[in-house]
N, C-alpha and C positions, 0 to 999 in steps of 0.2 A: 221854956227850954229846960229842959232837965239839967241835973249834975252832970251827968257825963260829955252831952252835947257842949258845955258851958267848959270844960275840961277839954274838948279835943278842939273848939273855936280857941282859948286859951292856947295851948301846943300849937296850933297853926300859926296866930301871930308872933310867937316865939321862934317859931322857925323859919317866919320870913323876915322877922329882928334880925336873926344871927345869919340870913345869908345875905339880907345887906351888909351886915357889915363885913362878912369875909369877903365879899365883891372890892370893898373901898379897900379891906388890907390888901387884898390882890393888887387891886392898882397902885397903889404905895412901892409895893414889894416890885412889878414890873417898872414902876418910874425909877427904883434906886437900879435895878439890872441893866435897863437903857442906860441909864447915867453912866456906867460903868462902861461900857464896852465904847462909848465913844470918845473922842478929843476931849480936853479939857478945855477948847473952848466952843464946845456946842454942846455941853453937858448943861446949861440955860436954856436954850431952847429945845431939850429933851423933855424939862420938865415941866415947862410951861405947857408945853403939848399935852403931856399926861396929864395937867390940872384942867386945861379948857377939854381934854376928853372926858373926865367924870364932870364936870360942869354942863358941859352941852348933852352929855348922856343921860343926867337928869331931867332939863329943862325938857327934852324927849319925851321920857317916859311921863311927865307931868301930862306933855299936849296931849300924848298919843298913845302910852305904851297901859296906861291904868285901865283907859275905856277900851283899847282890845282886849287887856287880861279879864277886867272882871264887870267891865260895862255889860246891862242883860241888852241880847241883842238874841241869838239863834242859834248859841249853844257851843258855838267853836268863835264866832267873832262878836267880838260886844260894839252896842251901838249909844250906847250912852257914856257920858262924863268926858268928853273930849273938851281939853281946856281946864278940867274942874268945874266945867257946867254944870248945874245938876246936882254935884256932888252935896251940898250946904243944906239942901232941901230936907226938912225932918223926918221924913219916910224912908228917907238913905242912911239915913246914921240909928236907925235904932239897933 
């Protein structure tokens, strides 16, 4: 791989670092806006929802959401890595 391609795979995972993480402040930011607009006593279960929704929305994209993004499959839907199957094997990670 050249400099440059080594450069723009570089900026790629950099720019999927940082919109994870403005995903998680997003939901932080909507968990404290819900808290807010409701009773003080169902502001607990406002936020408990918001934590098992970025909990359960990773465990998601773990089964399901990595092997449609970038599982080789036919170019729009990936057929690999469902689970993390696959994924460990040393021709995947180079």
């Amino acid at each position: 791989m050249t400099k440059a391609g080594e450069a723009a795979t570089g900026a790629d995972y950099g720019f999927m670092l940082l919109a994870g993480v403005f995903v998680f402040l997003m939901q932080s930011g909507f968990a404290l806006l819900e808290a807010g607009t409701v009773r003080y006593k169902n502001y607990q279960n406002v936020l408990l929802k918001n934590c098992l929704d970025a909990c359960i929305g990773g465990i998601v994209w773990w089964a399901f959401g990595y092997a449609i993004a970038y599982g080789e499959g036919n170019g729009f839907f990936g057929e690999k890595f469902y689970f993390g199957i696959g994924f460990e094997e040393k021709e995947n990670n180079a």
